[in-house]
Each structure stands twice: as structure tokens, then as C-alpha cells.
Z-matrix of the N, CA and C atoms (Angstrom, degrees):
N
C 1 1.461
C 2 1.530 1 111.16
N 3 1.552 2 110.80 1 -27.08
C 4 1.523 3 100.91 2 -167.47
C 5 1.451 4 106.05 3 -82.64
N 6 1.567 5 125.90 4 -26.70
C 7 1.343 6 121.77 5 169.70
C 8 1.319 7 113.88 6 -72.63
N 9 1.511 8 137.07 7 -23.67
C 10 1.251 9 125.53 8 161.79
C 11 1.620 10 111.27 9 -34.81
N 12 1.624 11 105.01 10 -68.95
C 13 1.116 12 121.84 11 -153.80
C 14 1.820 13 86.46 12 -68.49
N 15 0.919 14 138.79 13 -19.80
C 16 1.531 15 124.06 14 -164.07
C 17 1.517 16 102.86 15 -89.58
N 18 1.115 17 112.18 16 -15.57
C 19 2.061 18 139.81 17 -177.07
C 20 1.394 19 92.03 18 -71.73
N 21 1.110 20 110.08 19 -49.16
C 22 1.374 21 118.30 20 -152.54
C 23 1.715 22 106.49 21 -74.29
N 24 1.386 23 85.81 22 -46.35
C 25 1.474 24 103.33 23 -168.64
C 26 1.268 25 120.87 24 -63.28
N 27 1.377 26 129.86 25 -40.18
C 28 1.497 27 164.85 26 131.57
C 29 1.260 28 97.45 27 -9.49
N 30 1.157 29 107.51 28 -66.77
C 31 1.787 30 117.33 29 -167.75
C 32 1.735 31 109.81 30 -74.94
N 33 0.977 32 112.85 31 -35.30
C 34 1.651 33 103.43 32 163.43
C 35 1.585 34 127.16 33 -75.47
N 36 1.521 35 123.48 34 -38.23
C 37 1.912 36 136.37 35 128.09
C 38 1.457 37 102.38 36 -13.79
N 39 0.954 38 127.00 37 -62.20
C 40 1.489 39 116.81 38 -160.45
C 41 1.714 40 105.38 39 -101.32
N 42 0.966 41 116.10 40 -20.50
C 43 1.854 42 112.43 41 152.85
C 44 1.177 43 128.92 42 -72.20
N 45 1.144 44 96.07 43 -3.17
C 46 1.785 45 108.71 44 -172.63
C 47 1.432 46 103.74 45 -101.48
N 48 1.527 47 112.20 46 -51.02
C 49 1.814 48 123.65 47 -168.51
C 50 1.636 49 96.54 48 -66.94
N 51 1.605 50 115.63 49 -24.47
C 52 1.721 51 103.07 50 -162.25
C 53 1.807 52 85.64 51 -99.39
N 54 1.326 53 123.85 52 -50.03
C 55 1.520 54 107.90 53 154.59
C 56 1.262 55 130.31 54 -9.72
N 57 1.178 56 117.65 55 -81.52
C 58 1.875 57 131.06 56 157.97
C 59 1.573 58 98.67 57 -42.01
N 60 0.914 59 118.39 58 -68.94
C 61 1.900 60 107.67 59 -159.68
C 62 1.878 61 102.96 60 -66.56
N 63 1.330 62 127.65 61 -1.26
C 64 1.309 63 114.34 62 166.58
C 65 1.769 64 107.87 63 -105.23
N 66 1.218 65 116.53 64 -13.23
C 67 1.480 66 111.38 65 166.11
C 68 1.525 67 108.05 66 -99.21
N 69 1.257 68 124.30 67 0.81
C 70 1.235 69 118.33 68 162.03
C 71 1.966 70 111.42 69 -74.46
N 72 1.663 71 106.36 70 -48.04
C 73 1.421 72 110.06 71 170.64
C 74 1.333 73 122.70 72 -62.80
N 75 1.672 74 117.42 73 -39.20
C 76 1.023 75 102.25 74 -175.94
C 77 1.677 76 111.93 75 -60.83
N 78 1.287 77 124.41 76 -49.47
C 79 1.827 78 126.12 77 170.12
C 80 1.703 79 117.47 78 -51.58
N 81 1.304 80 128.76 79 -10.08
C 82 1.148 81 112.30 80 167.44
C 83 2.099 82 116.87 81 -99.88
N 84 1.355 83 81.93 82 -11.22
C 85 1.669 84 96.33 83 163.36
C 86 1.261 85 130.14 84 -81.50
N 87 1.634 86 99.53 85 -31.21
C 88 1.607 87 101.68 86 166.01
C 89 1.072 88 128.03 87 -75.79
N 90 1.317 89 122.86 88 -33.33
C 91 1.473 90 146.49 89 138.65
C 92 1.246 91 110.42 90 -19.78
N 93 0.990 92 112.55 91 -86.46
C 94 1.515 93 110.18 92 172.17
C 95 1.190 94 148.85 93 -47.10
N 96 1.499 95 122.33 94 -23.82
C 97 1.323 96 155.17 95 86.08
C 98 1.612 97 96.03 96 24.18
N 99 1.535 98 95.09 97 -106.46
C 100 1.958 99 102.61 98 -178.64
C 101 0.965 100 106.50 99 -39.63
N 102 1.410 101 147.92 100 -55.56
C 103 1.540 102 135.27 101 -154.51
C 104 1.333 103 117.75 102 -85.29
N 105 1.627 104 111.61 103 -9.62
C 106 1.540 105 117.24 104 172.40
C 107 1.537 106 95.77 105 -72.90
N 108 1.563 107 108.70 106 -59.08
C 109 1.460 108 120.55 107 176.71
C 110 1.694 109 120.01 108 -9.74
N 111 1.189 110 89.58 109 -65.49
C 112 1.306 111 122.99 110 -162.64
C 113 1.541 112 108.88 111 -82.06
N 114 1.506 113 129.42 112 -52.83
C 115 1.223 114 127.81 113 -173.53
C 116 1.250 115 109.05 114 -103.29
N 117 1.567 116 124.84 115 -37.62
C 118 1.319 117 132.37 116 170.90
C 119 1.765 118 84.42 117 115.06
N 120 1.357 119 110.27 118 172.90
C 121 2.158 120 122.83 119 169.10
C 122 1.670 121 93.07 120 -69.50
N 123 0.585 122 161.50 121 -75.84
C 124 1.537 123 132.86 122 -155.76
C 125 1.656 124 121.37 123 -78.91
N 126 0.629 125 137.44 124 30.47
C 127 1.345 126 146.36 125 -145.05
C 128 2.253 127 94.99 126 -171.10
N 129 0.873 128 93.27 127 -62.60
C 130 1.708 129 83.68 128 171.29
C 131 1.057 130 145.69 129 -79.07
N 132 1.239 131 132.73 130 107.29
C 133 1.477 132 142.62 131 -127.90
C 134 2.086 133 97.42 132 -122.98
N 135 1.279 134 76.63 133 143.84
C 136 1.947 135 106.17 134 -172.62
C 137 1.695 136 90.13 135 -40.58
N 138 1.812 137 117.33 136 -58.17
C 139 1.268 138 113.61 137 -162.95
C 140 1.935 139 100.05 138 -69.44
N 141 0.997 140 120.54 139 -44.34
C 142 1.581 141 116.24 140 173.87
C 143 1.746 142 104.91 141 -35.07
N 144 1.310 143 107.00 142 -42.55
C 145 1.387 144 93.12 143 -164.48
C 146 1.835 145 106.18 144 -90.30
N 147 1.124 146 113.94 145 -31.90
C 148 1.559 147 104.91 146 179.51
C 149 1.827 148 90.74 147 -68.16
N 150 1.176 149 139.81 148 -28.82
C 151 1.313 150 111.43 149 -166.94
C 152 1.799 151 113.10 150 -85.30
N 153 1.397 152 106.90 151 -2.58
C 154 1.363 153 101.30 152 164.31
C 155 0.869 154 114.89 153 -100.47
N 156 1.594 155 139.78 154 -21.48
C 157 1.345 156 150.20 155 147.19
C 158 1.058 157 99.45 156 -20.03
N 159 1.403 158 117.14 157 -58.68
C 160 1.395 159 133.02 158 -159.97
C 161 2.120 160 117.20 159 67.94
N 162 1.424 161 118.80 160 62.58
C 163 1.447 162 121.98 161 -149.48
C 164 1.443 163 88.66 162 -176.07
N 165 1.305 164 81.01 163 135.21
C 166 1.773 165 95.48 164 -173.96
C 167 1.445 166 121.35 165 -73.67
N 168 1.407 167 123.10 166 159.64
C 169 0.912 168 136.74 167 -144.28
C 170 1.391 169 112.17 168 -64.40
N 171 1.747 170 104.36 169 -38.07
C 172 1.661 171 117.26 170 -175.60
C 173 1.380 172 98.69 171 -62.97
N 174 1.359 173 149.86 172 -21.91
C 175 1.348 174 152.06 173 -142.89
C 176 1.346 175 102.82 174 -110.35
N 177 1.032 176 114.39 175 -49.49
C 178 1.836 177 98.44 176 164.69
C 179 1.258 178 124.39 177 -59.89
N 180 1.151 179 104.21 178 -39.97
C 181 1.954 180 95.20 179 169.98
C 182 1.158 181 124.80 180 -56.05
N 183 1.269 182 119.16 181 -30.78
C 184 1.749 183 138.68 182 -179.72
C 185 1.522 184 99.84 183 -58.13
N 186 1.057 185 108.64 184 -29.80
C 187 1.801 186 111.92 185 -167.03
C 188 1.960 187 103.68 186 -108.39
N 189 1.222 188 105.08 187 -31.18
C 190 1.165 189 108.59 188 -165.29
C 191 1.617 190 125.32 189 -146.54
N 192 1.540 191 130.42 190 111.36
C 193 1.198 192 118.58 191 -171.66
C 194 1.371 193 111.64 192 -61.83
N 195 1.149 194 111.56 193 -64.44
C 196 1.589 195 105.85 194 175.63
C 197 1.616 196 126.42 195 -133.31
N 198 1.650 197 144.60 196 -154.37
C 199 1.188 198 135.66 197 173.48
C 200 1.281 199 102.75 198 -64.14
N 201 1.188 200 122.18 199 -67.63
C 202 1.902 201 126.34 200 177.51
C 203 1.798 202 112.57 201 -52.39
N 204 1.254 203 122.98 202 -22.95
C 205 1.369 204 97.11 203 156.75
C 206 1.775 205 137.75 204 -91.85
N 207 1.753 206 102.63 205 -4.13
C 208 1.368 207 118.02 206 156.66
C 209 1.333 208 122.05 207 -88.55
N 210 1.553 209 121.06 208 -16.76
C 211 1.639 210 109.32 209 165.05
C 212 1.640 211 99.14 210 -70.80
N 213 1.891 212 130.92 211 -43.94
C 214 0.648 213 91.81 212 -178.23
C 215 1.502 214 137.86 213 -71.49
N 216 1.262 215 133.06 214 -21.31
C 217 0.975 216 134.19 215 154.10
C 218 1.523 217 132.71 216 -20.52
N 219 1.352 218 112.99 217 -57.01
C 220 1.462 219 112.65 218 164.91
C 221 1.222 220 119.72 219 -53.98
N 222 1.619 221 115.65 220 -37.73
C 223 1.506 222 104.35 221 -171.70
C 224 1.277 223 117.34 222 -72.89
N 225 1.682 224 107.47 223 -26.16
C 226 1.793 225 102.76 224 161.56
C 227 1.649 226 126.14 225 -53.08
N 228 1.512 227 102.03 226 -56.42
C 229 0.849 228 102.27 227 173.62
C 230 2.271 229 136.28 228 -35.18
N 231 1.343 230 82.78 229 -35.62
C 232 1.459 231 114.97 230 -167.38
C 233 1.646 232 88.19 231 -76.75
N 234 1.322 233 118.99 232 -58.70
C 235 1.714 234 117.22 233 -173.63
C 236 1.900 235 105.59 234 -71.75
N 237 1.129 236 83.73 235 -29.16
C 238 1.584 237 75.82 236 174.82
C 239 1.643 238 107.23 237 -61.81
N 240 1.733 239 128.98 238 -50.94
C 241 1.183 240 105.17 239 -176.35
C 242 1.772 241 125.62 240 -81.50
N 243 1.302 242 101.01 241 5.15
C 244 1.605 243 104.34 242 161.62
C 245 1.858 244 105.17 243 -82.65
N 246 0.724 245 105.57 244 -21.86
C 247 1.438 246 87.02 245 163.67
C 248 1.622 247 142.60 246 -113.40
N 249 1.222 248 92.60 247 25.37
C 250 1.377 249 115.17 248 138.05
C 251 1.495 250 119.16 249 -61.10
N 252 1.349 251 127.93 250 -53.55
C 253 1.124 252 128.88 251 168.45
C 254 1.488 253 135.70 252 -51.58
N 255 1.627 254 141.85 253 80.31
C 256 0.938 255 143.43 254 166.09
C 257 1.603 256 140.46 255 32.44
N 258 1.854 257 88.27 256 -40.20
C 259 1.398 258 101.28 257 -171.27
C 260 1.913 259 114.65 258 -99.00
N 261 1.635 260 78.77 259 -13.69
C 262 1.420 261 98.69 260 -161.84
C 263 1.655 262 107.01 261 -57.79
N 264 1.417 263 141.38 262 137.78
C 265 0.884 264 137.37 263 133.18
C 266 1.733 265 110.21 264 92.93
N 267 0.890 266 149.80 265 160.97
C 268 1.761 267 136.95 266 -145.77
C 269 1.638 268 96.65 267 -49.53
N 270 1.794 269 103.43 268 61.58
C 271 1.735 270 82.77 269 166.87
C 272 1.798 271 102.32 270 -86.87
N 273 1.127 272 101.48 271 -154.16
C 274 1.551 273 134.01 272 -170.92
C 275 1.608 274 102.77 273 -90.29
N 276 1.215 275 129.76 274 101.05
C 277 1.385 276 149.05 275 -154.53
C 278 1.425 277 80.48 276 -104.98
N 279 1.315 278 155.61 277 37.47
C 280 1.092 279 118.19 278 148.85
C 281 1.469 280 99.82 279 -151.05
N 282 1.188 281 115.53 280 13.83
C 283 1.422 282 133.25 281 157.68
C 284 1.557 283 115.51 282 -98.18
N 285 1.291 284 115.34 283 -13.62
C 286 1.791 285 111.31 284 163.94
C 287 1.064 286 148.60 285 -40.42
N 288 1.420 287 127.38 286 50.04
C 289 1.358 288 131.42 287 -152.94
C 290 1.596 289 120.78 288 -54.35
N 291 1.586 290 92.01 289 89.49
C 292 1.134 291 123.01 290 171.63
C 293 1.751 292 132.28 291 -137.88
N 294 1.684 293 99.75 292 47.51
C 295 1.107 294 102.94 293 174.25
C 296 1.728 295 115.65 294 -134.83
N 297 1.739 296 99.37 295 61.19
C 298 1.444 297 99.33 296 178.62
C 299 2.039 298 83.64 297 -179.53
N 300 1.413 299 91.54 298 143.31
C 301 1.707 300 96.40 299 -164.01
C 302 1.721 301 101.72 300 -59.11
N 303 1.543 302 113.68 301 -39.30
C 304 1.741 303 104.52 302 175.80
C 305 1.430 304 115.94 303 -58.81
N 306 1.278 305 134.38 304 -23.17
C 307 1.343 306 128.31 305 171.64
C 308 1.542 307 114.04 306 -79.30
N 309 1.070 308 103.63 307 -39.06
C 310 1.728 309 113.04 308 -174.80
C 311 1.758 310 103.82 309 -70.53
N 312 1.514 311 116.00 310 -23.17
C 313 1.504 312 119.64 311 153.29
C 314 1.305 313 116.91 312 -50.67
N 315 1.519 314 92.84 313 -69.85
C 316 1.743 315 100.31 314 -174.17
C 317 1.395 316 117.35 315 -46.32
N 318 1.499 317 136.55 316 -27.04
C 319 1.136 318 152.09 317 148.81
C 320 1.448 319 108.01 318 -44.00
N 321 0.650 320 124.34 319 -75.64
C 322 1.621 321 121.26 320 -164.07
C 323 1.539 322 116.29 321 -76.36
N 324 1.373 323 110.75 322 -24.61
C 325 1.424 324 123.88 323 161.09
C 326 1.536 325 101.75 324 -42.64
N 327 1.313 326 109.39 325 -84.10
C 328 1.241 327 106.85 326 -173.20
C 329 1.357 328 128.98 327 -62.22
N 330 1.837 329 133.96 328 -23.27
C 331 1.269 330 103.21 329 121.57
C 332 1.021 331 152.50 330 8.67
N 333 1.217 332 111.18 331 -89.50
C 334 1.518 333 138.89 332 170.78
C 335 1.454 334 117.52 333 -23.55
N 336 1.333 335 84.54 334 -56.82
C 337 1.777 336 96.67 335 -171.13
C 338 1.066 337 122.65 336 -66.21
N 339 1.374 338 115.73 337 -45.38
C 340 1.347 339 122.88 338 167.78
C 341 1.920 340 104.12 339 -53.91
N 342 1.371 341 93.01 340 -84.81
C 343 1.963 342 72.05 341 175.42
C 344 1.489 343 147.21 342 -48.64
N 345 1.125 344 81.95 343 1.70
C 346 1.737 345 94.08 344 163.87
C 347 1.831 346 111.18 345 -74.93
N 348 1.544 347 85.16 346 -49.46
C 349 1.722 348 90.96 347 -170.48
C 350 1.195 349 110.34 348 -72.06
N 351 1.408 350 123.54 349 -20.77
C 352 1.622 351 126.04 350 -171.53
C 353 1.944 352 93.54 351 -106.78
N 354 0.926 353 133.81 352 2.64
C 355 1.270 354 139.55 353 -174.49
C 356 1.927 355 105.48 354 -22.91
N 357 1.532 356 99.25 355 -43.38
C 358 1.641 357 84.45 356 -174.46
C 359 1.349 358 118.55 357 -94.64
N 360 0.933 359 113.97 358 -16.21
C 361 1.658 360 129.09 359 162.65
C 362 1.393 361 132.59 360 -56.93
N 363 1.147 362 135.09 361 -18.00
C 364 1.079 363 149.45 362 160.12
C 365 1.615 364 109.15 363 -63.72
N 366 1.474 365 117.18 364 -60.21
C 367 1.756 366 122.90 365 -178.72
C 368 1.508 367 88.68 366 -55.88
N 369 1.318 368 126.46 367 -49.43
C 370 1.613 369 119.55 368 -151.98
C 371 2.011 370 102.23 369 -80.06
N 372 0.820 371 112.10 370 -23.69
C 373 1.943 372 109.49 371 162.84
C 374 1.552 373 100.07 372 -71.24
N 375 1.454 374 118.93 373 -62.78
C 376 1.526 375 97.43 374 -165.27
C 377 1.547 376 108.42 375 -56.08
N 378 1.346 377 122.71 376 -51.42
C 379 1.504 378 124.31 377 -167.74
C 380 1.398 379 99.62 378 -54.42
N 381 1.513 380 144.32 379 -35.61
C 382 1.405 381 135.32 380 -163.80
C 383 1.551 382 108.51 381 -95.45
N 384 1.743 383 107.29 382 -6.38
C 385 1.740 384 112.97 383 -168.68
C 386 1.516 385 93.97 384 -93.58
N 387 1.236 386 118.75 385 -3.25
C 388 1.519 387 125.93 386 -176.06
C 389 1.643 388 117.58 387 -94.87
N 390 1.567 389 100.24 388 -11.47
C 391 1.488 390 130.48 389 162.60
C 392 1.358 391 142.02 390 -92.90
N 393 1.780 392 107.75 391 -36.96
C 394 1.520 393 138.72 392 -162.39
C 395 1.032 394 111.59 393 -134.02
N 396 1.545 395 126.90 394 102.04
C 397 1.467 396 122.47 395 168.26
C 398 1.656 397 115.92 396 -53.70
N 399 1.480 398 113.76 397 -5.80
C 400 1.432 399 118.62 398 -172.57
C 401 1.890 400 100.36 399 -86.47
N 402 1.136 401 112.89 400 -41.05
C 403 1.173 402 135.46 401 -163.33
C 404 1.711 403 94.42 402 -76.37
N 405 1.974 404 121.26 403 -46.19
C 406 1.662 405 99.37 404 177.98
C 407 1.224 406 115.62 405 -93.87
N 408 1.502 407 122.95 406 7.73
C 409 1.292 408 133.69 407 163.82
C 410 1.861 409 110.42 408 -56.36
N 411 1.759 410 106.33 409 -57.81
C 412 1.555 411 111.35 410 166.63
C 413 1.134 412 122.81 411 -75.39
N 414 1.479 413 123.70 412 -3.80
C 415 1.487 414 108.60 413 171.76
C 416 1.599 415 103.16 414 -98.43
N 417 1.266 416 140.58 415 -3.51
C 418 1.033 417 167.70 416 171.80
C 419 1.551 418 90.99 417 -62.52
N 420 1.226 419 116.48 418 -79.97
C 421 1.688 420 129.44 419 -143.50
C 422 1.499 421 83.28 420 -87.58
N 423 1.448 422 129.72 421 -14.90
C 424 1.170 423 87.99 422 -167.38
C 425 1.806 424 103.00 423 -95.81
N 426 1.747 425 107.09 424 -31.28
C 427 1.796 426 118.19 425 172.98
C 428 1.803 427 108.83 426 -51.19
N 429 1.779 428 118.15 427 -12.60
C 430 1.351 429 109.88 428 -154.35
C 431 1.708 430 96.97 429 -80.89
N 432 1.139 431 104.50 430 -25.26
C 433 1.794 432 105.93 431 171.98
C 434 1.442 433 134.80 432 -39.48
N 435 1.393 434 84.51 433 -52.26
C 436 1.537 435 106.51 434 -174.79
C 437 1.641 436 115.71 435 -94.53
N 438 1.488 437 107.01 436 -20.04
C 439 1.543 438 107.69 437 162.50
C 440 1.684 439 115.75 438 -80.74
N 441 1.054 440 129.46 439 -22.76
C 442 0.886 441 130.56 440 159.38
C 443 1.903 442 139.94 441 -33.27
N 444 1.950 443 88.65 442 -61.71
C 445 0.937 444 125.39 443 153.63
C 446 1.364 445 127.96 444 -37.63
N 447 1.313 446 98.68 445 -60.51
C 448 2.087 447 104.17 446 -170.86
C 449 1.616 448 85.44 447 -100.04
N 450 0.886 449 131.26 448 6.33
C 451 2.056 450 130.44 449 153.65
C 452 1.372 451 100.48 450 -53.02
N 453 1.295 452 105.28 451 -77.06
C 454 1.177 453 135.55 452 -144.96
C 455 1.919 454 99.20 453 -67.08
N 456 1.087 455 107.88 454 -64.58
C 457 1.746 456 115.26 455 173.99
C 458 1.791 457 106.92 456 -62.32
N 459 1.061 458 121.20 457 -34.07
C 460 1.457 459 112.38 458 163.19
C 461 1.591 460 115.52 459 -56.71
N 462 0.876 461 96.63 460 -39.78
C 463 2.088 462 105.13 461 -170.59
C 464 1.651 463 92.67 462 -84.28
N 465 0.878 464 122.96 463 -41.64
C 466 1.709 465 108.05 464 170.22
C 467 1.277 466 115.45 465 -65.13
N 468 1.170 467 144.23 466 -45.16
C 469 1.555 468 164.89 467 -151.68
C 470 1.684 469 75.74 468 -86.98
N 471 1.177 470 135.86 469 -49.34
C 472 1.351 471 114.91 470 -155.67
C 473 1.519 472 103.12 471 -86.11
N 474 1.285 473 115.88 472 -42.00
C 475 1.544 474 127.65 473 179.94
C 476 1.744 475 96.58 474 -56.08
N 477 1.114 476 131.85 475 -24.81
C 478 1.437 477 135.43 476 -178.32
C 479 1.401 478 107.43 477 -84.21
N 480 1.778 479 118.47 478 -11.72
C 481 1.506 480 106.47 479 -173.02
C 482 1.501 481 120.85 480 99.13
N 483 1.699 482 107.24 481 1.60
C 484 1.373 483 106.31 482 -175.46
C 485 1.237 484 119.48 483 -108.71
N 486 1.058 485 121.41 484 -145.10
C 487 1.764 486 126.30 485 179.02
C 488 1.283 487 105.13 486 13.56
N 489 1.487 488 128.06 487 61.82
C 490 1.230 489 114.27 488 -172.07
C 491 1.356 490 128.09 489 -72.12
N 492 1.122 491 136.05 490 138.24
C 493 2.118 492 137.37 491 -179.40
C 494 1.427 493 93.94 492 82.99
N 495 1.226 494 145.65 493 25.80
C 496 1.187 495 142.62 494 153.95
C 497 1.390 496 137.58 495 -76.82
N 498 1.072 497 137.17 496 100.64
C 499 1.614 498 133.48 497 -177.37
C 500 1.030 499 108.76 498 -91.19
N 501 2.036 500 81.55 499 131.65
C 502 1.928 501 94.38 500 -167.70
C 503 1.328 502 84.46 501 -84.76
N 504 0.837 503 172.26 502 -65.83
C 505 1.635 504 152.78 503 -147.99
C 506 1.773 505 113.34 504 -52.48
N 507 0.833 506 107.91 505 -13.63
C 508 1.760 507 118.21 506 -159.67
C 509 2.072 508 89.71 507 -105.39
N 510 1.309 509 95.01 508 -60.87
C 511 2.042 510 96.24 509 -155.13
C 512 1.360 511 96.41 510 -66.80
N 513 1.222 512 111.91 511 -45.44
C 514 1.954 513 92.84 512 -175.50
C 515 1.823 514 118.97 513 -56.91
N 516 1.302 515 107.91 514 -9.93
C 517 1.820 516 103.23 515 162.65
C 518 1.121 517 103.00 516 -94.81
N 519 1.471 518 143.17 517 -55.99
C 520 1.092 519 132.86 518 159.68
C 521 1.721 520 116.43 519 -7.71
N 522 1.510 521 112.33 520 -99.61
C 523 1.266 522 108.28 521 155.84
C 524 1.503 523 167.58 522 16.14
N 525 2.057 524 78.12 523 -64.27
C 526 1.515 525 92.32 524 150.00
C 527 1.581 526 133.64 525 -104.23
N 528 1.255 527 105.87 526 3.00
C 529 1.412 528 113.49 527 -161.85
C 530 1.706 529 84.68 528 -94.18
N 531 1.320 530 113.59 529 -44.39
C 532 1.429 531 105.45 530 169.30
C 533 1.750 532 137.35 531 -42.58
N 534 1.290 533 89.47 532 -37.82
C 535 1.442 534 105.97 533 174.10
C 536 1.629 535 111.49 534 -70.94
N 537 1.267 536 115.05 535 -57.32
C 538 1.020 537 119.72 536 165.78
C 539 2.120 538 125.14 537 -52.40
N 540 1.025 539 103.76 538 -27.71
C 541 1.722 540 106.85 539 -161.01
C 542 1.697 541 72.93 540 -93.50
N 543 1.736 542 138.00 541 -56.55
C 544 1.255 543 126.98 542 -171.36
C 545 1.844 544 103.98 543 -56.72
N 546 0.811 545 138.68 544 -48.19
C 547 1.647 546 145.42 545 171.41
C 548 1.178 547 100.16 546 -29.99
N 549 1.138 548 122.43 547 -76.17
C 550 2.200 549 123.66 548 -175.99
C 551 1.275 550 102.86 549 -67.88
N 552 1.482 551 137.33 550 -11.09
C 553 1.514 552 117.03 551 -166.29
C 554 2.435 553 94.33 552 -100.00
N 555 1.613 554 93.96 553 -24.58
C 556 1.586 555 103.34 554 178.67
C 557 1.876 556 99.74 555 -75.94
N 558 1.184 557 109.86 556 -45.55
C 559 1.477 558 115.44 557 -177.45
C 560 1.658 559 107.84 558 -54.58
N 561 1.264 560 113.76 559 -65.69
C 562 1.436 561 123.22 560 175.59
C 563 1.749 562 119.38 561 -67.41
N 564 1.852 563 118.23 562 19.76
C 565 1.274 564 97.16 563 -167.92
C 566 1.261 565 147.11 564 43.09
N 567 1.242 566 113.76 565 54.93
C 568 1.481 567 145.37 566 -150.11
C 569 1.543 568 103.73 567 -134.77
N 570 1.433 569 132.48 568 -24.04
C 571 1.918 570 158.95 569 176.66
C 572 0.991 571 92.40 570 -126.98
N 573 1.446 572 102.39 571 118.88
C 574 1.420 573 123.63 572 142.52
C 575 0.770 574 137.54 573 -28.53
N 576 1.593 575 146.65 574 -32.11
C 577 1.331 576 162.85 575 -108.75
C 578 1.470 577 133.10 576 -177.42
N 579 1.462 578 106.44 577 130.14
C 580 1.496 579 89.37 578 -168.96
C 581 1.502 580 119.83 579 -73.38
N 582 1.904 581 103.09 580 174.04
C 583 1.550 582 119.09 581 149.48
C 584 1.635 583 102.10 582 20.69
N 585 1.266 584 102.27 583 -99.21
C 586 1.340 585 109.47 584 -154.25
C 587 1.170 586 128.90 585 -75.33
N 588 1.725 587 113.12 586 -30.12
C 589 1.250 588 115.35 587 160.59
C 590 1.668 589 120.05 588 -61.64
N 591 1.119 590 113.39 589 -10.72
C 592 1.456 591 124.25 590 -177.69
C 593 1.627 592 104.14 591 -73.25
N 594 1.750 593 109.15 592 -64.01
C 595 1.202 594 116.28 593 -174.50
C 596 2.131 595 113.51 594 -62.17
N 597 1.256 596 98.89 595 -17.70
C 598 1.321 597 103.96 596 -178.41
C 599 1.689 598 106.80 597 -84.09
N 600 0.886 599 116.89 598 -44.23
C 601 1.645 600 129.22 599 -178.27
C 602 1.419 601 99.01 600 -58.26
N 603 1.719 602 114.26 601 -51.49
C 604 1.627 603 106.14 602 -178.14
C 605 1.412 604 124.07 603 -93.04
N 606 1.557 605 112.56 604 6.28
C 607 1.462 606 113.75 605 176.43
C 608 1.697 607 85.94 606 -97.78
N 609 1.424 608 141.52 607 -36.31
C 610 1.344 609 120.86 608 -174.46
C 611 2.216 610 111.61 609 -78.08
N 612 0.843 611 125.41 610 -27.71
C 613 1.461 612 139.51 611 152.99
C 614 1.831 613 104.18 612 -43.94
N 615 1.277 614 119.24 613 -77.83
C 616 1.812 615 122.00 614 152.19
C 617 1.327 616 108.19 615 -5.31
N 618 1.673 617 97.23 616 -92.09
C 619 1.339 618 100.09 617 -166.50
C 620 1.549 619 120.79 618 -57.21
N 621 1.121 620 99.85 619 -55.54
C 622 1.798 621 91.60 620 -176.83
C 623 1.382 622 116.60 621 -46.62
N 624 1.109 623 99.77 622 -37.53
C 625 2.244 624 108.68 623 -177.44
C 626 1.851 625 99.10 624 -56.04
N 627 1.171 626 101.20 625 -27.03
C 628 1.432 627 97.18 626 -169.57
C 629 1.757 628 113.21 627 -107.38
N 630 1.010 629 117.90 628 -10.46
C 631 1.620 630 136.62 629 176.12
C 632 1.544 631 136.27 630 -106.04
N 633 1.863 632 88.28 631 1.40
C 634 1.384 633 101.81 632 -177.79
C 635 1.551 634 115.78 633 -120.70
């Protein structure tokens, strides 16, 4: 009985220490987060972020060798929750329900959301991919998803007679850079308008570019 209970005991110790060590990461990410926010990647420094962390110095290293291996981190993190999404990544391009303006919402909605939550992270890859061939390698792999995507539905739309004089190699950055450059200008109060009127204004702009 006493090694049960010592099994037991062990096993709640070590749910507890990895407990603590994921609310310890999640606060030095948010942190980091704000101080990109705020200073931008060159300008925001390892000690900026443990002091809003608020966690000593030895403890960020435990999690992280340096600033460039915790930005990259977020950006996984960030592709990891686009691919949750169905469409994300060698899905099924012809199962994309994206041929009616409420779906082509629901698309960009969820977009959206995600760049809302990663809002400062995005400026801080391009500014460091302008430094780190490691850094435009992941901003690379991570935009190649979604260009793919509006590739692929542009070149159908055209074989259908639509979007006419359009190059699918060209509009799917277009596209996304829009989404993205509208994201920091809604974040920073720069649009009038909320959330949704945002995602509705740029899923009807979408669609028509692609249906007309």
C-alpha cells in the first residue's frame, strides 16, 4: 500500500512541476508578445522580456536559448493553430468551401482570429527575415499554405472565365499581405470598424476579385 500511495504521489509532483513549467511559458511568451508590441524584434531585448515575465533570469534559458529561438517558437506555435483548420496545409483544394460569400467569411473569420491573437508577431518575422535567412525560410513555409490555396482557386476561377487578367502567382500575396497589413492597421485603430465588419468588408472585396 505504501508504494501505491508513493506511485501516486510521484505522479501528482510531476503534474504539478509540468503544470508550473507550462504557465511559466505561457507568461514569458506573452511577455514577449508585449515587448515585440511595444519595441518591435530589434529594439526588444531577452532582459525586457524576463522583467515583464517577471522570472529570473536562469529561467528563461531553461525555456529558451535565445530571442530568435523564442520568436521562433511562436511562429510554430501560431502554424500549429492554423492547422487545426481543415483547409490548412496539403488539404483538399477542391473541397474548400469557398464558393458562396458566407463561406468565404467563415474563412477569413478564422484567419482573422488567429491574427488578431498573434497581431505583433507577424511585423517581428518580417523585420528579423530581413536579417536571418532562418527567419525568411519560416516566414516562407509558413505564407506557402495559404498561397497555395488562393493559387489554386484563382487558376480555377480563371479556367471558369473569371477573374479575368489576373495572375495567380501575383494575387494570392496580394491577398494575403492585405489581410495581414488590414490586421495592424484594425489592431492599432487605424479602421473604423469592428471584428466583423472588418472580416465582412474583406471577405466581400475576396470574393468579388475572384467571381468577377
Amino acid at each position: 500500500m505504501s508504494v501505491q500511495k508513493h506511485d501516486k504521489s510521484t505522479v501528482r509532483g510531476v503534474r504539478f512541476a509540468q503544470d508550473r513549467s507550462r504557465v511559466t511559458l505561457h507568461r514569458i511568451l506573452e511577455a514577449a508578445l508585449g515587448v515585440f508590441a511595444e519595441k518591435g524584434y530589434n529594439q526588444g531585448t531577452v532582459a525586457d522580456i524576463i522583467s515583464r515575465a517577471d522570472i529570473g533570469h536562469g529561467t528563461f534559458w531553461l525555456y529558451f536559448k535565445n530571442k530568435e529561438d523564442l520568436v521562433l517558437y511562436l511562429l510554430k506555435e501560431m502554424v500549429d493553430q492554423f492547422e487545426d483548420f481543415s483547409w490548412y496545409g496539403g488539404a483538399n483544394f477542391e473541397d474548400l468551401p469557398a464558393t458562396t460569400l458566407p463561406e468565404v467569411e467563415g474563412i477569413i473569420r478564422e484567419v482573422m482570429e488567429i491574427f488578431f491573437r498573434y497581431y505583433s508577431l507577424h511585423p517581428v518575422i518580417v523585420q528579423a527575415s530581413l536579417e536571418s535567412e532562418k527567419f525568411r525560410e519560416a516566414l516562407k513555409e509558413f505564407n506557402q499554405p495559404f498561397v497555395d490555396i488562393l493559387e489554386k482557386r484563382v487558376r480555377d476561377h480563371l479556367e471558369r472565365g473569371l477573374c479575368k487578367d489576373i495572375d495567380p502567382s501575383i494575387m494570392p500575396y496580394i491577398i494575403l499581405s492585405m489581410l495581414e497589413y488590414c490586421t495592424m492597421q484594425w489592431v492599432n485603430q487605424g479602421i473604423p470598424a469592428d471584428k466583423e465588419e472588418l472580416v465582412h468588408n474583406l471577405s466581400i472585396i475576396i470574393f468579388h476579385t475572384l467571381n468577377h
